[in-house]
N, C-alpha and C positions, 0 to 999 in steps of 0.2 A: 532376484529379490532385492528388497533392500529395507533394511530396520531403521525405525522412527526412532531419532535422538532425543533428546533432552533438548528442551526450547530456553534457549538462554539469556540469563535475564536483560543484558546491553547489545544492543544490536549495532552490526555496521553500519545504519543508518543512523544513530542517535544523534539528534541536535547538539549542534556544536556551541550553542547562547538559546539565551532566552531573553525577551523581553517583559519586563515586569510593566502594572500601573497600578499606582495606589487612589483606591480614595481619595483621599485628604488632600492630593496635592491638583486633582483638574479642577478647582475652582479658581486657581492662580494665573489666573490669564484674562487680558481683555478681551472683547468682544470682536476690535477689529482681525485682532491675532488669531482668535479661533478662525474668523470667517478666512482668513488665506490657510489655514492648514484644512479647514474643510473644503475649501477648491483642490488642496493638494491632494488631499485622501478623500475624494468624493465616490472613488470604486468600492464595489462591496467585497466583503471577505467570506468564508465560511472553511473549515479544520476536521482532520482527522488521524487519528489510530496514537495507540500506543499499551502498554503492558500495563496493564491495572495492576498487580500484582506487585512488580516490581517498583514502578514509576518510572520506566525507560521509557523513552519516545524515539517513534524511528521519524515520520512526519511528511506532510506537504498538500494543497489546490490552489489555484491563481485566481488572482481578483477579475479575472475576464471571466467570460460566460461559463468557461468550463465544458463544453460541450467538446464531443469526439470529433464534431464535423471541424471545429475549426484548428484545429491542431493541424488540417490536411489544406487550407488556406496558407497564400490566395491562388495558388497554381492548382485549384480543382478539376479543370478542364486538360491540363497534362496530365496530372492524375489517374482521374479517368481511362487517359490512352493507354498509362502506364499498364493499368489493372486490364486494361481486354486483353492482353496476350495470356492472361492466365485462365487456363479453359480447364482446372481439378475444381472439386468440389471440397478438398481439405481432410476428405475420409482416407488416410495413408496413415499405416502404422511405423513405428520409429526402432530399429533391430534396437534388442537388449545388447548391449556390449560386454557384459558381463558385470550385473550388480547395477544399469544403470536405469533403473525402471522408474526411480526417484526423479532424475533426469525429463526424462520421455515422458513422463505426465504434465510435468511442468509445460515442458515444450509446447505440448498438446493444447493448452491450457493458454496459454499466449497465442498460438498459433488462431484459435477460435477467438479472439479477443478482436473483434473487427477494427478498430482502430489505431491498435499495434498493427495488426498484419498488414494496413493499408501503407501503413508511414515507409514500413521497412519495403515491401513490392514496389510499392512505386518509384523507390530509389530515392525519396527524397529526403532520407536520410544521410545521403552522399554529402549533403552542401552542408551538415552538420559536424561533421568529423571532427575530431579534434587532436592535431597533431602533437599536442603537450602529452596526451596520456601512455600510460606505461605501455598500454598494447598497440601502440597508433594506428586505429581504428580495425585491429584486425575480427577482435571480438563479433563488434555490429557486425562486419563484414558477413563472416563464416554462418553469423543467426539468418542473415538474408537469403545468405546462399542454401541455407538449410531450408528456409520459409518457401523460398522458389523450386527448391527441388518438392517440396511438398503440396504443393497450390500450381505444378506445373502441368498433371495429368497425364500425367507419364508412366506413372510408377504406383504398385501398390503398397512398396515398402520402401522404406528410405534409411540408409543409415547415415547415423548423425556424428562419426568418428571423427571427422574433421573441425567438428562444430564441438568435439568432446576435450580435444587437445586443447582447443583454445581457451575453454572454459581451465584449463589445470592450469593453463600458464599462467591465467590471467588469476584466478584460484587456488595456492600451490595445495591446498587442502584436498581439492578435488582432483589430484594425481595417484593416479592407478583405480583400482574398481571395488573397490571397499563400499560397506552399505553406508548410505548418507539419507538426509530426512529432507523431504521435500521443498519446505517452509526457509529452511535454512540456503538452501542452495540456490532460491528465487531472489533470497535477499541479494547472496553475493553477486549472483548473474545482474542482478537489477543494478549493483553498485560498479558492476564492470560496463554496463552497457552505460549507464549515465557518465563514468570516465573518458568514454569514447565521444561519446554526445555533448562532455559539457563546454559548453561557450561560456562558460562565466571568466569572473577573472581570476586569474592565477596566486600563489603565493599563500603566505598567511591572512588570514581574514584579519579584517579590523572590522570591526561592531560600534555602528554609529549610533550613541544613546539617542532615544528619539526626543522630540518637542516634548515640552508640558500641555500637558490641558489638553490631550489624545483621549478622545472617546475608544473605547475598547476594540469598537470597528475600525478606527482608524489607525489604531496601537496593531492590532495585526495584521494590518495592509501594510503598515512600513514593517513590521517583521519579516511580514512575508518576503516584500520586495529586497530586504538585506538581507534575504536567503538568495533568493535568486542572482544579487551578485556578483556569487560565486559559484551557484548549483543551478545550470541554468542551461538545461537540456532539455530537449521533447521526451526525456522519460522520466524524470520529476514533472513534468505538469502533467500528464498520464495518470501518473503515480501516488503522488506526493500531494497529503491533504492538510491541516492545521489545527493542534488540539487545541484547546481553551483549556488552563487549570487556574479555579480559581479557589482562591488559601483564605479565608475567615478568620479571624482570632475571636476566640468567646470569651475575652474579656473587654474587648473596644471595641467587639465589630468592624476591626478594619479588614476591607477588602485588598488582597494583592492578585493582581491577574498574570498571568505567564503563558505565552503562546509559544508553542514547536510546533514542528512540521513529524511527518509521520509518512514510513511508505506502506505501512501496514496497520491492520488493526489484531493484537492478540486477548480473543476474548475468553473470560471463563466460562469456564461449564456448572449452571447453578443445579445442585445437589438437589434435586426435586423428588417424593414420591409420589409412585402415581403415574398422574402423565408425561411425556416428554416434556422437556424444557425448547421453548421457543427463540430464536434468532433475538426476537424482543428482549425475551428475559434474560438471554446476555449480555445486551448492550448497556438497558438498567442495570445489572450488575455490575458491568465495567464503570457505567458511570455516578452510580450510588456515592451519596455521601460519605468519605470517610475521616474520623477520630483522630487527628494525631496528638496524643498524649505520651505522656512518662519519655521513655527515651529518644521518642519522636518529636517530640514538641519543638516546631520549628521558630525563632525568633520575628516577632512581630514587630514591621517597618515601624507603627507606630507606637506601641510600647515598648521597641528597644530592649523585649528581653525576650526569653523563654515562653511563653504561653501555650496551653492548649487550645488546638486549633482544628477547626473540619477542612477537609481538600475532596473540593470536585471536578470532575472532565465533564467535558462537555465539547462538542463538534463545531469548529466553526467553518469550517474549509472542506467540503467534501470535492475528492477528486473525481475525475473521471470515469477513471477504472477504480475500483474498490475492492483492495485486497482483506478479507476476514480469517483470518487464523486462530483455530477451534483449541484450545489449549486441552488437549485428553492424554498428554504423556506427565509424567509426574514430576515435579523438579528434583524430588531426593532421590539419591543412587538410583535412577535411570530405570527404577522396575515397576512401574505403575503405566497400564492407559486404560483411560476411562473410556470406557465402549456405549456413554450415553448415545441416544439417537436425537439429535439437534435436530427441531423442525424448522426448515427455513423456506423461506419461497421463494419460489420459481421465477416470477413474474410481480416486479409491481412492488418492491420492499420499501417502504416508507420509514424513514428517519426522522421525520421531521421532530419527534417531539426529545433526540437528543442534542438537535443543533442548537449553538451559542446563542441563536436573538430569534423569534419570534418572527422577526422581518425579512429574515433566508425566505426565499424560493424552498418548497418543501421539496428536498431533494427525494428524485423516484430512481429505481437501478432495477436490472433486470440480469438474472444468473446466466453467466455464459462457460461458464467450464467448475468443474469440481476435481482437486488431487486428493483422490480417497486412499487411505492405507487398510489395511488389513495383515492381521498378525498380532504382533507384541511387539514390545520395546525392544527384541533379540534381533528378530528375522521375521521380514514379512513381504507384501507385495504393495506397492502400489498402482495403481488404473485411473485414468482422465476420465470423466463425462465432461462430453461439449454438445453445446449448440450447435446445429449447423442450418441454416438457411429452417430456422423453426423446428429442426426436429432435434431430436437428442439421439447421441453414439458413445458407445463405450471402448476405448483405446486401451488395453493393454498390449504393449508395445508392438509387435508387431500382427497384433489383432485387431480388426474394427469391426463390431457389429452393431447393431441399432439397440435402441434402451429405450420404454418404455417410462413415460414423466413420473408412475406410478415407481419408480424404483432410486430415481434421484437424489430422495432425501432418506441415506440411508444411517445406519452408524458409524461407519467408515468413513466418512465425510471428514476431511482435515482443513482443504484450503478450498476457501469459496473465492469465485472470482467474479466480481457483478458487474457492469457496466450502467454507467450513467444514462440517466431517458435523456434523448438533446429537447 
């Protein structure tokens, strides 16, 4: 078993800067000036995830196509050769260790993630290694060896104890077998496996203010790209999409924009009677206008004081994979989950109308695994639904049987995992 935590408000991935742009000041520039920084920044952007609630951002997508396929460029055709020697079909359950079902869903849940599982089987995540981080490279390692013991067809059951030790080292949180909550434990694995992966550069960051007279697309393409670096792994571009927050003052109207990067999205659960509430009506919710007044009222660049002010999100960077996270545990003392049934689809989830401009490509994603809980905030279970070559299976740990699409969108549902249409 393992009990669902409390989702906490700053996440290990939280942006480290932000880049701001005002109004008032991109008309300060000539025409020649603009035309060379629109040569510079002529790639398009588009952003996601972060905590409505609180205003944390975890963040990140890359101004290239974004698609799954090209993350496995340009060595496709070794690729390829890589992936025939694996003759499983992926249906292999993962032994409970004692408490680690939280674990083993996740696993599950990436393992179905075709463009994860491809990176890590083909090995070509070997030439990414990075010898700086605190595990050197044992983390990746131990997840491949796990991925291949699982996709190897060999086995009906796999245990992941070697791939459990690493995660404690590299985690010292996740040492011994205590209940842990799904959501949280994808962060840290995902901040250990990006360690291992990152090529960026080393050291303290330095944050280069951008040009003036940056169009807002243009303002988080170089955000973006002075994220990458220093964070600049094949599981930040995976991962890692770009919020848009932009800040109003209602007394001048000035606009301030601010872009993070995000490895997740934590959405609320809108309080509906009636019917269920829709995947749509969370992400409006998340991105609904809100009020900052009274002891919130943040200082407006261009009145120079106090003012009250509206702050909205908005998507400009949608990544690859798209992680959604159903906020149904409560944040005060740890005793509340909301047992709504969120209707989300299967196939075919359309965003388009929270992304930052108009002029994104409407991004399309299609559901490839679910880490559902069941229980309470005390003691519970959790189970993977995944895709598998079109059909859908249900993994509780060292069980796999077939699931029926009629049963996928259930209220246990915690962590959706979508995949980008290429």
């Amino acid at each position: 078993t393992g009990a669902a935590r409390h989702h906490y408000g700053s996440s290990s991935f939280s942006a480290r800067s932000s880049y701001q742009s005002s109004s008032s000041s991109r008309n300060k520039i000539d025409h020649d000036e603009m035309d060379k920084i629109a040569r510079k920044y002529k790639k398009s952007v588009h952003i996601d995830s972060v905590d409505r609630s609180t205003g944390s951002k975890y963040s990140g997508r890359s101004s290239s196509s974004g698609t799954v396929g090209s993350l496995l460029k340009p060595s496709r055709p070794s690729v390829i050769e890589a992936l025939d020697q694996f003759k499983g079909d992926g249906l292999v359950g993962l032994k409970n260790l004692g408490n680690t079902c939280f674990m083993n869903s996740i696993i599950q849940c990436l393992s179905h993630s075709r463009v994860v599982r491809e990176y890590f089987l083909s090995r070509k995540y070997k030439a990414d290694l990075s010898g700086a981080s605190k595990m050197q490279g044992r983390l990746a390692e131990e997840f491949a060896n796990l991925l291949t013991d699982m996709w190897s067809g060999k086995s009906d059951v796999v245990s992941p104890n070697k791939f459990k030790a690493a995660v404690a080292k590299s985690a010292p949180r996740f040492v011994g077998y205590s209940q842990q909550d799904s959501q949280e434990f994808l962060r840290f694995f995902m901040e250990g496996l990006h360690e291992d992966l990152n090529l960026g550069k080393k050291g303290k960051r330095k944050i280069e203010d951008p040009p003036k007279g940056l169009t807002d697309t243009q303002l988080a393409e170089h955000r973006w790209q002075d994220y990458l670096n220093y964070d600049n792994s094949s599981i930040v571009k995976i991962f890692v999409g770009l919020l848009k927050s932009t800040l109003t003052c209602s007394a001048c109207n000035h606009k301030s924009v601010t872009f993070d990067p995000f490895w997740d999205l934590s959405l609320p659960l809108p309080r509906s009677k009636g019917n269920n509430p829709s995947l749509q009506s969370c992400f409006a919710e998340f991105t609904q206008e809100e009020i900052l007044d009274g002891e919130e009222k943040p200082t407006c660049e261009s009145c120079k004081k106090r003012q009250r002010c509206t702050k909205q999100f908005s998507i400009e960077r949608f990544p690859p994979i798209l992680v959604l996270h159903l906020k149904r545990f409560s944040e005060v003392r740890y005793r509340t989950k909301l047992s709504t049934k969120v209707d989300f689809p299967v196939d075919n989830l359309d965003l388009s109308e929270f992304a930052s401009s108009t002029d994104q490509e409407a991004p399309r994603y299609d559901l490839v695994g679910v880490s559902n809980h069941s229980g309470n905030t005390f003691s519970g279970h959790y189970i993977a639904y995944c895709r598998t070559t079109g059909r859908w299976h249900r993994f509780s740990d060292s069980s796999v049987s077939g699931l029926s699409r009629s049963d996928i969108v259930s209220p246990e549902a915690y962590v959706l995992f979508y995949e980008r249409r290429s």
